[in-house]
N, C-alpha and C positions, 0 to 999 in steps of 0.2 A: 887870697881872701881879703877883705876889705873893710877896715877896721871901725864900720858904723855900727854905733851902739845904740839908735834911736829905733829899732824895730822890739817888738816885746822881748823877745828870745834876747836881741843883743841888751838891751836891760837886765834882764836878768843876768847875762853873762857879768854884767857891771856891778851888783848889787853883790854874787858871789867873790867878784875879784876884791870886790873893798871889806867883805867881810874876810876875807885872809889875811888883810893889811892887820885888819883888830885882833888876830891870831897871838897868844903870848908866844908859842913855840914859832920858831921861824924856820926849822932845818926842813927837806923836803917830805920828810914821812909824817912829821903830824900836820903840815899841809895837805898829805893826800888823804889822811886818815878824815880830816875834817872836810874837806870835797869832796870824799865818798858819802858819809854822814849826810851833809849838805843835800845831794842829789837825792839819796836814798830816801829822806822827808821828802823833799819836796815829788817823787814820784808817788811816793807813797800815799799822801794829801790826795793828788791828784786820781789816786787808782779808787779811794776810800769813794770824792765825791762822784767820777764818773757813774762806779757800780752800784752806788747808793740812788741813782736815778732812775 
């Protein structure tokens, strides 16, 4: 896999990895707790405006 991050997806993958850096907890469960969180909105955002059309 090919570490470009200039496609939209791979930005976003960027935007989430630096918002973990600003994380206070650093161990790996409230990093996963907050990447789940993370996703969970932003599908969520997305499921609100698709059906909304």
């Amino acid at each position: 896999m090919s570490n470009d991050r200039t496609g939209p997806f791979g930005r976003l993958l960027e935007a989430e990895r630096q918002f973990h850096e600003l994380m206070p907890g650093k161990d790996i469960y409230s990093k996963l707790l907050f990447r789940t969180l993370f996703w969970f909105g932003l599908f969520s955002v997305l499921y609100t405006v698709i059906s909304g059309l």
